[in-house]
C-alpha positions as a printed Julia matrix, in Angstrom:
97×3 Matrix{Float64}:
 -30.78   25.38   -3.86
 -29.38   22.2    -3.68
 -26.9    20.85   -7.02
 -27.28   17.35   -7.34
 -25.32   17.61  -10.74
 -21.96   18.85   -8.32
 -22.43   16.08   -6.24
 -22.56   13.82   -8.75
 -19.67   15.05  -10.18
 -17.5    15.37   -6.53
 -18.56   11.68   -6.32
 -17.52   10.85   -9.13
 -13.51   12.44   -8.8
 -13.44   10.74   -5.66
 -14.4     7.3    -7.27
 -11.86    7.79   -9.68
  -8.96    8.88   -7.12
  -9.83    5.41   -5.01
  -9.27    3.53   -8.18
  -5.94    5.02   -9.45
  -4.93    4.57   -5.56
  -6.04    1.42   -5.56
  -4.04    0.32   -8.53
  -0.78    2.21   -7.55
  -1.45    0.32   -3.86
  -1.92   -2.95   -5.64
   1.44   -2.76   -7.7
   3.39   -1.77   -4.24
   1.91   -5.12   -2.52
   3.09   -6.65   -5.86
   6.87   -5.47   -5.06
   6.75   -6.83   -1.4
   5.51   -9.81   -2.56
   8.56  -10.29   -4.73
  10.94   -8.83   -2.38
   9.71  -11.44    0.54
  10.11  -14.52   -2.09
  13.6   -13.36   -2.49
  14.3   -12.5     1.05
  12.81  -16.06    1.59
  14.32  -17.92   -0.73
  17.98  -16.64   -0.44
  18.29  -14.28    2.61
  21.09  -11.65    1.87
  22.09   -8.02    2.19
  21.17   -7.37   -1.34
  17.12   -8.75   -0.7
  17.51   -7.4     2.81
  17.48   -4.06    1.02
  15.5    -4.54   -1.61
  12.81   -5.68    0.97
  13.04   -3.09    2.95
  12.78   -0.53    0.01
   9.83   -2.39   -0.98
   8.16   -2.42    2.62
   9.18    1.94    2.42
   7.2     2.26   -0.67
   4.31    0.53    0.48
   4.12    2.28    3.92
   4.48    5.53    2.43
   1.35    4.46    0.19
  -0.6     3.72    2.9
   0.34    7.48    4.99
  -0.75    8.73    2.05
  -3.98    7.22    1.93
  -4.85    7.67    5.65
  -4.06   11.33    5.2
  -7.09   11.49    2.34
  -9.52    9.18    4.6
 -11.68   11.93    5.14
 -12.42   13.09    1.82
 -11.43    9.26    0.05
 -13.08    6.76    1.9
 -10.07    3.67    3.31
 -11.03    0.2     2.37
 -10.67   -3.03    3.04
  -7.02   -3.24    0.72
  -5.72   -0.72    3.42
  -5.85   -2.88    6.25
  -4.51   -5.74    4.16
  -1.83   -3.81    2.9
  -0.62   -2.88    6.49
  -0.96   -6.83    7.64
   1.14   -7.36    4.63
   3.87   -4.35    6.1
   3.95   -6.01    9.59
   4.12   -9.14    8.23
   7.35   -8.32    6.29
   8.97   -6.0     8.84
   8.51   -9.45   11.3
   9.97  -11.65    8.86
  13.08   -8.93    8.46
  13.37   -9.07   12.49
  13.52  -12.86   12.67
  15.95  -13.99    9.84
  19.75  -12.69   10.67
  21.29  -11.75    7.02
């Protein structure tokens, strides 16, 4: 016999795991962000690190994440996330502090 009820429910915890990942994900891209406008703005050793602490964070988010693909689906956010991790780790090769 089939439980629709525990499906339901499975469902549902998995809905709620992608959001709370999603928002923790969201408030990592939030910190490169920053760290980039500094690193931009002012290039030193101090945004150097910060950046690159920021850039850790996130990419640790994101192993994370691929480790649970199976069972929580990846999303469109992932991909944009990583973009936004090669983006900055570029940006860190090119300027010299």
């Amino acid at each position: 016999m089939y439980d629709y009820n525990s499906e339901k429910k499975v469902s549902h915890f998995k809905n709620q795991c992608r959001n709370q990942l999603f928002k923790v994900g969201a408030e990592f891209e939030k910190n490169v962000y920053q760290a980039q406008t500094l690193f931009s703005k002012s290039p030193s050793e101090e945004s150097k690190l910060s950046l690159l602490c920021a850039i850790g964070e996130l990419s640790g988010y994101l192993k994370v994440r691929k480790s649970l693909s199976p069972q929580v689906a990846q999303d469109l956010a992932m991909q944009k996330q990583q973009a936004i991790v090669n983006k900055a780790l570029k940006e860190l090769r090119e300027v010299e502090v």
